[in-house]
Every structure is written in C-alpha cells, then in structure tokens.
DSSP file (Angstrom, degrees, kcal/mol; ACC not computed):
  #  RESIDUE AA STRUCTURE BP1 BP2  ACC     N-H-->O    O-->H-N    N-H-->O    O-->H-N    TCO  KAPPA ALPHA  PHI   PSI    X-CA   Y-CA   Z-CA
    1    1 A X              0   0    0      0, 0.0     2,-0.4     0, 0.0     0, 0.0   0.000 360.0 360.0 360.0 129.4  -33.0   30.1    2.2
    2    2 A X        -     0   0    0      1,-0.0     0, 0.0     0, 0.0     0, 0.0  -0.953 360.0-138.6-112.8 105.7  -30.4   27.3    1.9
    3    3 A X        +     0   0    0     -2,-0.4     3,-0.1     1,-0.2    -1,-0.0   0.301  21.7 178.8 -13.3 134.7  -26.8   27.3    0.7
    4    4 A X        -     0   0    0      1,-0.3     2,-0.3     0, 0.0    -1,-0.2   0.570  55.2 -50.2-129.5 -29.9  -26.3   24.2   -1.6
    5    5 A X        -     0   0    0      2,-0.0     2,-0.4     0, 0.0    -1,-0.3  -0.968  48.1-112.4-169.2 168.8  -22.5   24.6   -2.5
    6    6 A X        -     0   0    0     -2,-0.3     2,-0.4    -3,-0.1    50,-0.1  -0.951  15.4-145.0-124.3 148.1  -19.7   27.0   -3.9
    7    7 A X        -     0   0    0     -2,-0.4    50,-0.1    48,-0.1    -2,-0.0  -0.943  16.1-132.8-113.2  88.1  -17.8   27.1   -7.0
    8    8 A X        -     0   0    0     -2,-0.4    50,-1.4    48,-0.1     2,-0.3   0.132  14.2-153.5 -33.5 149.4  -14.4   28.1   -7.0
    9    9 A X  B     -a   58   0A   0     48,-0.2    50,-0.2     2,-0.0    -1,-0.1  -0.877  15.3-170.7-152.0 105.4  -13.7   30.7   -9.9
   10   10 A X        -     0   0    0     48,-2.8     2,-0.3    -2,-0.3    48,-0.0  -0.457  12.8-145.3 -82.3 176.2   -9.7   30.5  -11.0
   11   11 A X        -     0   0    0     48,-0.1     2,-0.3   114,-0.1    50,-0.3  -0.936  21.0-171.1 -96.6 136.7   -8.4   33.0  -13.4
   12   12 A X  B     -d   61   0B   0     48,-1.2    50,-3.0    -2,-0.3     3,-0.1  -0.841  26.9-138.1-143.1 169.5   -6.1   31.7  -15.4
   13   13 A X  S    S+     0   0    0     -2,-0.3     2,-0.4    48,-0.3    50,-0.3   0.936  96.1  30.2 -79.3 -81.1   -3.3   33.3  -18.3
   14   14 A X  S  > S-     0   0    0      1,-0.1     4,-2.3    47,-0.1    -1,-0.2  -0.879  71.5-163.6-119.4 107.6   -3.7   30.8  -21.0
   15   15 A X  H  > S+     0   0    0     -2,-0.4     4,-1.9     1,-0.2     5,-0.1   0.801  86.5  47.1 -77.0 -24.8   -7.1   29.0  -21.4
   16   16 A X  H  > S+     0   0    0      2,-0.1     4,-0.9     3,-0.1    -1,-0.2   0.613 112.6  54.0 -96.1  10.2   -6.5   26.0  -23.5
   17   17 A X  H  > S+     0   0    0      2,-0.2     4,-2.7     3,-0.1    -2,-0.2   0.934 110.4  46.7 -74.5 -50.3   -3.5   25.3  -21.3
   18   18 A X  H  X S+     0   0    0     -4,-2.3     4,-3.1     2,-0.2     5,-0.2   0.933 117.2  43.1 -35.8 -61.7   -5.7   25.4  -18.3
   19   19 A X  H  X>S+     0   0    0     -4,-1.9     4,-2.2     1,-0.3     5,-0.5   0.984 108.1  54.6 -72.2 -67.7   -8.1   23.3  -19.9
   20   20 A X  I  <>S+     0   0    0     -4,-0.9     5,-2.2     1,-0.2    -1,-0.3   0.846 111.1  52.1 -33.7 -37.6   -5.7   20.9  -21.4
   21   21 A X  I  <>S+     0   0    0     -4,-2.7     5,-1.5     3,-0.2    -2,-0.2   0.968 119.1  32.7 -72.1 -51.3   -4.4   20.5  -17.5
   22   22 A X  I  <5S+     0   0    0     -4,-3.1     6,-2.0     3,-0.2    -1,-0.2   0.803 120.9  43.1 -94.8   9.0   -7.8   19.8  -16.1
   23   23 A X  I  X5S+     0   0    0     -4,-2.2     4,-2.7     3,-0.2    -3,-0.2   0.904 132.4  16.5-103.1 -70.8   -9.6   18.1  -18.5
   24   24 A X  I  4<S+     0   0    0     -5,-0.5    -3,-0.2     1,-0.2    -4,-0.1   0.972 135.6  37.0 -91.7 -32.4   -7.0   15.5  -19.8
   25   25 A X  I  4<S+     0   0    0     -5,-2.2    77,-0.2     1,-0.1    -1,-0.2   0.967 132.5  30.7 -75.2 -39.5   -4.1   15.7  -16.7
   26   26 A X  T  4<S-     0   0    0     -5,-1.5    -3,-0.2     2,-0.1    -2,-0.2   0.866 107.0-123.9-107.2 -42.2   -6.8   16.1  -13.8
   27   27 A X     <  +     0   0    0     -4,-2.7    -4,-0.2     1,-0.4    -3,-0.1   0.400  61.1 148.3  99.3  -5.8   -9.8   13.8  -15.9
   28   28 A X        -     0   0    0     -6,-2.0    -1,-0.4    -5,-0.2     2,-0.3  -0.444  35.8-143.0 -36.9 136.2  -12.7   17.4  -15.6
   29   29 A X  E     -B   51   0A   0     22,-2.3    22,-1.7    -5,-0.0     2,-0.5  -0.702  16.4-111.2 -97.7 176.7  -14.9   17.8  -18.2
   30   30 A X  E     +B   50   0A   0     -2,-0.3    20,-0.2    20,-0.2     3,-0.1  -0.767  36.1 172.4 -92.3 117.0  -16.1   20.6  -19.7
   31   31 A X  E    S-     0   0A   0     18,-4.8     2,-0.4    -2,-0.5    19,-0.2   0.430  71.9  -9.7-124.3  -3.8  -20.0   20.9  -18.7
   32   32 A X  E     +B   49   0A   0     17,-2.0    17,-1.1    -3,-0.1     2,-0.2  -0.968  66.0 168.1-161.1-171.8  -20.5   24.4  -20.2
   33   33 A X  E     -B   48   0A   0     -2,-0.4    15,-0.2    15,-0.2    13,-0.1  -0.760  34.0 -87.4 168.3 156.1  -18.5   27.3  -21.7
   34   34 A X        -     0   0    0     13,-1.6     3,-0.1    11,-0.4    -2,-0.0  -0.297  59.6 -75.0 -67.2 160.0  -18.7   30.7  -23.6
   35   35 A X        -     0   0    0      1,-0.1     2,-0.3    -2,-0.1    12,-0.1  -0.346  56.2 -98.7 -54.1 139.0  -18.7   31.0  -27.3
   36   36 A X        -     0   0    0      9,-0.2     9,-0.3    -3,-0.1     2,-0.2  -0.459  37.7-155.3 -46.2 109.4  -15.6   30.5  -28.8
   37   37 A X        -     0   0    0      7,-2.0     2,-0.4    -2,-0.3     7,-0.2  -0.425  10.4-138.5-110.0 154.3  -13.4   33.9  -29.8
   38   38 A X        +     0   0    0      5,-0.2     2,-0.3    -2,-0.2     5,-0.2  -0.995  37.6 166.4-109.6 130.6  -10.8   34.2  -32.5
   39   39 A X  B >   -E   42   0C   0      3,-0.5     3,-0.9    -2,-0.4    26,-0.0  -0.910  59.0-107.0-159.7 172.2   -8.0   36.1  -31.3
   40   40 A X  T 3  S+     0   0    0      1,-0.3     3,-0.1    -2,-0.3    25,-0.0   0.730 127.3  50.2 -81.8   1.7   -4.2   37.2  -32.0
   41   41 A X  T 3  S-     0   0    0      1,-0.3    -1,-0.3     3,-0.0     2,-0.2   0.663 127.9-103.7 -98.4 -21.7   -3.6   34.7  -28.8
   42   42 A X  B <   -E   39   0C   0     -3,-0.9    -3,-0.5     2,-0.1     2,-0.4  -0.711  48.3 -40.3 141.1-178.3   -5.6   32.2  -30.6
   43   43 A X  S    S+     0   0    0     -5,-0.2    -5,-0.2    -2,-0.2     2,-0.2  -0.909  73.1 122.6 -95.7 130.8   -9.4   30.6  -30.5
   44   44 A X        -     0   0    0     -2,-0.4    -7,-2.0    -7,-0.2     2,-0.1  -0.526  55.1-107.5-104.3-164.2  -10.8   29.9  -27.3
   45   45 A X        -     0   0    0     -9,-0.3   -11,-0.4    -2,-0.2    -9,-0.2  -0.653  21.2-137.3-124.3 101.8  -13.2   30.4  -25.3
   46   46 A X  S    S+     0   0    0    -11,-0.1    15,-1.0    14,-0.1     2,-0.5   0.447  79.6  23.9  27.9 -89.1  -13.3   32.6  -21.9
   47   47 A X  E     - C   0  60A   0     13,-0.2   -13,-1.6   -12,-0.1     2,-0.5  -0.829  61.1-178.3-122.3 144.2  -14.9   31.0  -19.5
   48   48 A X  E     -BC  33  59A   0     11,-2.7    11,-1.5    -2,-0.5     2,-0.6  -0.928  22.4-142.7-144.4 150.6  -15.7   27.1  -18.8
   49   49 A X  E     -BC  32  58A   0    -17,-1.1   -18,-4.8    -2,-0.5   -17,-2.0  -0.943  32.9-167.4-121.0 113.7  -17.7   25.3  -16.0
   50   50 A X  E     +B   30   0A   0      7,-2.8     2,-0.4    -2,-0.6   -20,-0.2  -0.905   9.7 174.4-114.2 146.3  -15.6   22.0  -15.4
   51   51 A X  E     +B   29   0A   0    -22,-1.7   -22,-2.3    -2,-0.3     2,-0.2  -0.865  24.2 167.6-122.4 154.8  -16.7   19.1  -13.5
   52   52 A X  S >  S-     0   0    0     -2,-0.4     3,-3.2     1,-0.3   -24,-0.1  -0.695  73.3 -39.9-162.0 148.1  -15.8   15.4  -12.3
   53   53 A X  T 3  S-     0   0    0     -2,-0.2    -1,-0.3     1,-0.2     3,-0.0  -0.097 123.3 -14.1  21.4-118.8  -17.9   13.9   -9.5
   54   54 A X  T 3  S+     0   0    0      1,-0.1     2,-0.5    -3,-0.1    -1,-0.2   0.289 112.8  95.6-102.7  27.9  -18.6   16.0   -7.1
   55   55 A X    <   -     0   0    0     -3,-3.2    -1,-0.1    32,-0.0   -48,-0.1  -0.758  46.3-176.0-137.9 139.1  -16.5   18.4   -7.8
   56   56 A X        +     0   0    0     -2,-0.5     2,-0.2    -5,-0.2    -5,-0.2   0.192   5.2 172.3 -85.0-177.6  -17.2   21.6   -9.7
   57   57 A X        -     0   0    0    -50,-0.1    -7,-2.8     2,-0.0     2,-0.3  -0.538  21.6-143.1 173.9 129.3  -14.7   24.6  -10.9
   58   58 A X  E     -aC   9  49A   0    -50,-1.4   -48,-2.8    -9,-0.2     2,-0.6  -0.706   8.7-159.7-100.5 141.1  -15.1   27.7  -13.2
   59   59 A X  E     + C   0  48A   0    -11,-1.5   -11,-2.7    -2,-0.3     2,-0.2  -0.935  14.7 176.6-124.6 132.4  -12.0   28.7  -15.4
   60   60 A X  E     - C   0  47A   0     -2,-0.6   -48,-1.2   -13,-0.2   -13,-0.2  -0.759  30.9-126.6-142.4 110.3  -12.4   32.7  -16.5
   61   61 A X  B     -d   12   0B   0    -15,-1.0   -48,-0.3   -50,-0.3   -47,-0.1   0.049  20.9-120.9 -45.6 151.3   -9.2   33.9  -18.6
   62   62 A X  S    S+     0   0    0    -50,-3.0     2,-0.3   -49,-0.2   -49,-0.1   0.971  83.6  27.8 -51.8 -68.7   -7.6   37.2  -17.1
   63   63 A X  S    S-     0   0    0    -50,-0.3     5,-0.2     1,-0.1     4,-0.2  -0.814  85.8 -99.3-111.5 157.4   -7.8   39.5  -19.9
   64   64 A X    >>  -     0   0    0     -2,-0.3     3,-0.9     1,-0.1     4,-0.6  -0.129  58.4 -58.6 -75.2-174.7   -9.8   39.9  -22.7
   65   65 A X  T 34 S-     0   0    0      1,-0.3    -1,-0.1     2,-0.2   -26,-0.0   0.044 115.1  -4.2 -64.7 152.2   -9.3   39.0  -25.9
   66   66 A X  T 34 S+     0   0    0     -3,-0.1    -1,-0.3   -24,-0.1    -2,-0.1   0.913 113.7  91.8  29.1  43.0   -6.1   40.4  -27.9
   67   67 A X  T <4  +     0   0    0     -3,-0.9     2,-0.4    -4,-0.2    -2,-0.2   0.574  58.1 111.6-123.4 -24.4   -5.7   42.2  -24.9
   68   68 A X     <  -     0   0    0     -4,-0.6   -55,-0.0    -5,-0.2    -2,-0.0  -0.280  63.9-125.5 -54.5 109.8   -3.2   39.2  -23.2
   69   69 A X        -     0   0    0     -2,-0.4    -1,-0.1     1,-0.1    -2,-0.1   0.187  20.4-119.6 -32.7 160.3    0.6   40.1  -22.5
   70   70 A X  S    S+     0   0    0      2,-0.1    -1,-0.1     0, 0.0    -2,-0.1   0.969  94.6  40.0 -73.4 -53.3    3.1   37.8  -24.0
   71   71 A X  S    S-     0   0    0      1,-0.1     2,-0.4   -58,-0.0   -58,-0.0   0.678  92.1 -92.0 -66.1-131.7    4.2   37.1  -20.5
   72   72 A X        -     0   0    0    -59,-0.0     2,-0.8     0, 0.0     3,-0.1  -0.943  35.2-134.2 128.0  94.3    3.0   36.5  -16.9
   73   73 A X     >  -     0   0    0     -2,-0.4     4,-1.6     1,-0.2     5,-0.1  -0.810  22.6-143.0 -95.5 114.8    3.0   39.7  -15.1
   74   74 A X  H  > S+     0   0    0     -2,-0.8     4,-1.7     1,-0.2    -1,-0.2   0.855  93.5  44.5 -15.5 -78.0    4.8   38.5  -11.7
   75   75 A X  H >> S+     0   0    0      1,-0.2     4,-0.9     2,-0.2     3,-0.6   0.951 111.0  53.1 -62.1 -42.9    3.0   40.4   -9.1
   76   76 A X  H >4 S+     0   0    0      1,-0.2     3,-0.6     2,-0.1    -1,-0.2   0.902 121.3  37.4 -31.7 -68.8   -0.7   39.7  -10.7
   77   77 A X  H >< S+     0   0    0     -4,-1.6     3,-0.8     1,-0.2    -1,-0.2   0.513  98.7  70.2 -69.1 -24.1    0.3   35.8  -10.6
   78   78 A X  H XX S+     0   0    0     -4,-1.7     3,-2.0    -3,-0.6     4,-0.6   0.722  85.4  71.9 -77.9 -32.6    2.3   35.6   -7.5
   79   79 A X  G X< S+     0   0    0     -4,-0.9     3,-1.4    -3,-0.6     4,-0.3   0.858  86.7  74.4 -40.1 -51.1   -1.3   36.1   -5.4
   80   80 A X  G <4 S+     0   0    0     -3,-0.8    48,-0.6     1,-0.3    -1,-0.2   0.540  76.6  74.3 -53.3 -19.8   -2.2   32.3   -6.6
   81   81 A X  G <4 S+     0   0    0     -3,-2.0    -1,-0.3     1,-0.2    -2,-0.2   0.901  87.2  59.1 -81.4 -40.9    0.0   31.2   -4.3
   82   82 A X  S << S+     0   0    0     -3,-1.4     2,-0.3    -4,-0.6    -1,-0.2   0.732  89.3  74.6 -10.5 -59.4   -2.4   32.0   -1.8
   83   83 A X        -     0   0    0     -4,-0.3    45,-0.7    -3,-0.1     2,-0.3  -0.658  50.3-178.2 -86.6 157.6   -5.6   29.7   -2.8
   84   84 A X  B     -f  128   0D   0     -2,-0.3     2,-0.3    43,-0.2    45,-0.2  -0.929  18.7-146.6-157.0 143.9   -5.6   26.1   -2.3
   85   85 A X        -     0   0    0     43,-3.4    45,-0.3    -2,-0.3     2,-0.1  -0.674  17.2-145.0-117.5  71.6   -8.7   23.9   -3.4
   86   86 A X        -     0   0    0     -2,-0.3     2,-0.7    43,-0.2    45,-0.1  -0.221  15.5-161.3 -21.5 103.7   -8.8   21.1   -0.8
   87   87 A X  E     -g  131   0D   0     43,-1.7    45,-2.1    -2,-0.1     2,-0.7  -0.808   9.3-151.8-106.1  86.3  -10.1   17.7   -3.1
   88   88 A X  E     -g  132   0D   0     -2,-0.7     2,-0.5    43,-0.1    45,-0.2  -0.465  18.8-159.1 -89.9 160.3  -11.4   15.1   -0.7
   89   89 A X        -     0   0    0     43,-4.1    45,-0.3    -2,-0.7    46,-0.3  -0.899  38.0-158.0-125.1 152.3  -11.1   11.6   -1.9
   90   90 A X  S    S+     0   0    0     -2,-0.5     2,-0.5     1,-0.2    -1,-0.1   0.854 100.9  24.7 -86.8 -52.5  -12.3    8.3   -1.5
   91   91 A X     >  +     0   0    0      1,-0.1     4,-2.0     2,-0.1     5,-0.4  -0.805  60.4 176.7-113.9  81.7   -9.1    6.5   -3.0
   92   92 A X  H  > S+     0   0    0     -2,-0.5     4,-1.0     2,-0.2    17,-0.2   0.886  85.8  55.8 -74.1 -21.7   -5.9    8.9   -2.6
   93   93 A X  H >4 S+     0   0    0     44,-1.2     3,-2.5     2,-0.2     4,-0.4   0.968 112.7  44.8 -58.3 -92.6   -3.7    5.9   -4.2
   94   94 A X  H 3> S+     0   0    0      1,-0.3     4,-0.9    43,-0.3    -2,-0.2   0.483 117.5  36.1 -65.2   7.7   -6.0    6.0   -7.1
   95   95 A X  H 3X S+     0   0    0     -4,-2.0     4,-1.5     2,-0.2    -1,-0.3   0.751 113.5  53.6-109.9 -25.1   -6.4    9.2   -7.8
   96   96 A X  H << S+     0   0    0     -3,-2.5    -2,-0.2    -4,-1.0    -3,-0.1   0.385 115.8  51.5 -87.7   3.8   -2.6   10.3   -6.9
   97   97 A X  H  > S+     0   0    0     -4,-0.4     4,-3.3    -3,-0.2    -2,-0.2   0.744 109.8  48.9-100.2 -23.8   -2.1    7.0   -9.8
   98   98 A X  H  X S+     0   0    0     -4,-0.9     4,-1.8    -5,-0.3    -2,-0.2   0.874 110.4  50.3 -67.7 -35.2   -4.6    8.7  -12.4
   99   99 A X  H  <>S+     0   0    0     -4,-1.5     5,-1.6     2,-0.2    -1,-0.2   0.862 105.6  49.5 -76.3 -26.5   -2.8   11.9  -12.1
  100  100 A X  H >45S+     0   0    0     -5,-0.2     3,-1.6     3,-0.2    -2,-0.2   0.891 109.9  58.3 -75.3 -32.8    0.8   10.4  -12.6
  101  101 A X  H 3<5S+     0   0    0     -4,-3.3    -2,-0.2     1,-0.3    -1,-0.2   0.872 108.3  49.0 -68.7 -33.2   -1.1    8.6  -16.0
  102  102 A X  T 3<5S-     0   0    0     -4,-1.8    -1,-0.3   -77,-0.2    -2,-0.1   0.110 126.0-105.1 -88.8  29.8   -2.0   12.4  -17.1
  103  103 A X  T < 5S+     0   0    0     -3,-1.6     2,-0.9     1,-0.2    -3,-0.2   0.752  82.0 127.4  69.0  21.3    1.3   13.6  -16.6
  104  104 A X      < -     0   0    0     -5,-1.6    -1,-0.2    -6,-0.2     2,-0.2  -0.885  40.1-171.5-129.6  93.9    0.9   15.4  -13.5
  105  105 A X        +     0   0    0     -2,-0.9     2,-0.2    -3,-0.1     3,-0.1  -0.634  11.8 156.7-102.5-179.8    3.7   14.0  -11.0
  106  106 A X        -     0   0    0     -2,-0.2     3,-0.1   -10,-0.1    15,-0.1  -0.556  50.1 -74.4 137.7 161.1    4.0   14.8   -7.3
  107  107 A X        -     0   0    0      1,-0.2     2,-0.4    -2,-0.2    -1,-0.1   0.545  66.9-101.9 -72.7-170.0    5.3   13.8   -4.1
  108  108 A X        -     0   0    0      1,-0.1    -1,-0.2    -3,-0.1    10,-0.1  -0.913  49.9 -66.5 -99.8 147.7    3.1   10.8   -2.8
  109  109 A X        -     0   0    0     -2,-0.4     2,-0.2   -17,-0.2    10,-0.2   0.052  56.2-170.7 -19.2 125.3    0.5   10.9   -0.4
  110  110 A X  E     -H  118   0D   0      8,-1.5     8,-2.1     6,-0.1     2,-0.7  -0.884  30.7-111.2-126.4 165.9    2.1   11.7    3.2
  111  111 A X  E     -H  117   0D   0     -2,-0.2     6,-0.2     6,-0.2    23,-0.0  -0.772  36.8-138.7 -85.4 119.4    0.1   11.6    6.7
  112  112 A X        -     0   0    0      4,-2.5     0, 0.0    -2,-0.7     0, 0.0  -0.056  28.1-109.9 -67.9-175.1   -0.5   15.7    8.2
  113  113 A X  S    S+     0   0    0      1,-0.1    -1,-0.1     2,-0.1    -2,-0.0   0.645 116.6  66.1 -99.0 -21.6    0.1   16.2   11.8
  114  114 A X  S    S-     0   0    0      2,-0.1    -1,-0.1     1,-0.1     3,-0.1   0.234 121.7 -97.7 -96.6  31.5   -3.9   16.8   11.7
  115  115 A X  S    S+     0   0    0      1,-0.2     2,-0.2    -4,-0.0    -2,-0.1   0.434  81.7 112.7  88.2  -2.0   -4.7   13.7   10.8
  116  116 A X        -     0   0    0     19,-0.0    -4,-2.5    16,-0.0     2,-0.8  -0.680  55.2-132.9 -80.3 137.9   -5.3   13.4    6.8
  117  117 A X  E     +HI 111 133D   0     16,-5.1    16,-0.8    -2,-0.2     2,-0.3  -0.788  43.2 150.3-107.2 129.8   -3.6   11.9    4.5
  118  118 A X  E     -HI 110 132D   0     -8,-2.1    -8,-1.5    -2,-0.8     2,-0.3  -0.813  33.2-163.6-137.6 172.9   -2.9   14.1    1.5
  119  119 A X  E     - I   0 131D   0     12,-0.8    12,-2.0    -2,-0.3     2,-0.3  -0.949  25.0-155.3-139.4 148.0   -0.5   15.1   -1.6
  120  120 A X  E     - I   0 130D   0     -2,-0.3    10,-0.3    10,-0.3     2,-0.2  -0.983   8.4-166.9-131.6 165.8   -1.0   18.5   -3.4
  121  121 A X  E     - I   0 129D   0      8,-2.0     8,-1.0    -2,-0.3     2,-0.4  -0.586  19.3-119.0-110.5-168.8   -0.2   19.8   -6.8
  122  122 A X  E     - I   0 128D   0      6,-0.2     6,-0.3    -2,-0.2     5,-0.1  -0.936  22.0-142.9-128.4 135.3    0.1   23.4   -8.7
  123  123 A X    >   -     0   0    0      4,-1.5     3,-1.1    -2,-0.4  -105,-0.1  -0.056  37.6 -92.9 -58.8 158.4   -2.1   24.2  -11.6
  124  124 A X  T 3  S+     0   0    0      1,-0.3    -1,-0.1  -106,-0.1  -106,-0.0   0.781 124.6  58.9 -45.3 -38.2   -0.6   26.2  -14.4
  125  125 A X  T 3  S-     0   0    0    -45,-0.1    -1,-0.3  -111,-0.0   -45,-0.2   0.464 122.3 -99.3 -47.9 -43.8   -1.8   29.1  -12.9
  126  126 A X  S <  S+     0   0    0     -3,-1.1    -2,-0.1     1,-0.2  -114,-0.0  -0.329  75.7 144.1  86.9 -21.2   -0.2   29.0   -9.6
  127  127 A X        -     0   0    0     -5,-0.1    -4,-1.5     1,-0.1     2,-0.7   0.000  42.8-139.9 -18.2 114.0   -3.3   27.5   -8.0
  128  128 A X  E     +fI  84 122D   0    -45,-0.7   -43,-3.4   -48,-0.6     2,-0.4  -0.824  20.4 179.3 -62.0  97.4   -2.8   24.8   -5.1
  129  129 A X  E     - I   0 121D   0     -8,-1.0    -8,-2.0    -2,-0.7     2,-0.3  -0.966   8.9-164.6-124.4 147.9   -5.1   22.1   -5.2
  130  130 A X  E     - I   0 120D   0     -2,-0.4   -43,-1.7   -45,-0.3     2,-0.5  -0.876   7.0-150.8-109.5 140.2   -4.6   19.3   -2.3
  131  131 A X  E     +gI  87 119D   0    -12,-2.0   -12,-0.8    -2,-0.3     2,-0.3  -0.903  26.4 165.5-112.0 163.0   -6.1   16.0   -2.4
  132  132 A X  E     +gI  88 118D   0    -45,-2.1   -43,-4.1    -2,-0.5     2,-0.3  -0.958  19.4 175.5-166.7 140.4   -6.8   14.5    0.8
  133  133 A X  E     - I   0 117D   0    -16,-0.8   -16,-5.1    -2,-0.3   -43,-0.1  -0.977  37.2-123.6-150.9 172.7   -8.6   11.8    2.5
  134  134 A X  S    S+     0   0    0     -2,-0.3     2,-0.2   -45,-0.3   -44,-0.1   0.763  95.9  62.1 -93.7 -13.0   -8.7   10.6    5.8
  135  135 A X  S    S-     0   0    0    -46,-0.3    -2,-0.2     1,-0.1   -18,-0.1  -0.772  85.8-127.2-100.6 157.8   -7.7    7.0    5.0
  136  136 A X              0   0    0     -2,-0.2   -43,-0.2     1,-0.2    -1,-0.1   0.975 360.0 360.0 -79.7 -22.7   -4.4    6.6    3.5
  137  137 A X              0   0    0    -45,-0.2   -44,-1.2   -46,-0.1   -43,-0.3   0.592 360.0 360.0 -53.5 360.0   -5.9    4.5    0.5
C-alpha cells in the first residue's frame, strides 16, 4: 500500500467568506462541493474540495445549518492558531504579488534562520498558511 498525499480539512465559521478568501484573494477553485442548503445564515454549501496546482484543501463549516452563533466562540477559534499549511513555491515574488492583487496584504518575503525564504498570512478562520520557497524569487 502507497500513501499518495493528504488533504488538509479547515473548519471554518462563515463559508462563503472562506470561499470568497480562497477562491478570489488566494486564486483556488472550487473542484467539488455539497449541495447547496438554504438557511437563516444564508445559502451555501457545507463542504468544498478547493484546488490550484498542486495544492489541494477541504473547507467543512463548523455547525450545521441554522445551528451557527452570531458570533465566534473564542475558545473554539483560538485552537486555529495552532495549524499552519506550509505552500511551497516556485515564484515567492509572484505569488506574494497575486496575493496583494486579491486583497490579501502581508509582510514581504523574509529569509528564516533555516534557510527558506517565506511570508505567511491568516485565513478568516485563524488558519496560518506560509508560503515558502527556497529561492528568494
């Protein structure tokens, strides 16, 4: 038997926020999803399998449907701070310029003490994702 890859699986609060963030700010599509719910939070859908090159991601809302707080519940969300999704890249200039064109700023690319150079952002969510490549372009 042979691995062939893993798929990170966020939970997120608000799903067409999510989606709005990685599909038009991050440049993910949408390569599947569940059916579409009508609800007193609004129509979505649940769960979405997003992609862009080689790298995959699953988006699953928190609660079910008319079931969502109005808020955030702190401690639930505060956990998020935790994950980080380590993005390598081929071009860390273009991709740290494509994210400033979707509205998604942060710092520029700096060099780690272990030898990468990378920039990270936070998802709506609290999520970490890093991009990184080992050249500074």
């Amino acid at each position: 038997m042979t691995l062939q890859k893993a798929v990170p699986l966020f939970s997120v609060f608000d799903m067409p926020l999510a989606i709005q963030f990685y599909c038009q700010g991050l440049g993910f599509e949408i390569v599947n999803h569940s059916p579409e719910v009508d609800t007193q939070e609004g129509r979505f859908f649940h769960w979405a399998y997003l992609k862009r090159d080689g790298v995959e991601l699953m988006l699953n809302t928190a609660y079910d449907s008319n079931e969502r707080p109005m808020q955030k519940e702190p401690q639930r969300w505060a956990a998020h701070e935790d994950v980080s999704l380590y993005i390598g890249c081929e071009d860390l200039t273009r991709i740290s310029q494509q994210l400033r064109d979707g509205g998604i700023a942060h710092d520029p690319p700096k060099l780690m003490p272990y030898g990468f150079w990378e920039f990270g952002i936070i998802d709506p969510d609290g999520y970490r994702l890093c991009f990184q490549s080992q050249d500074r372009t």
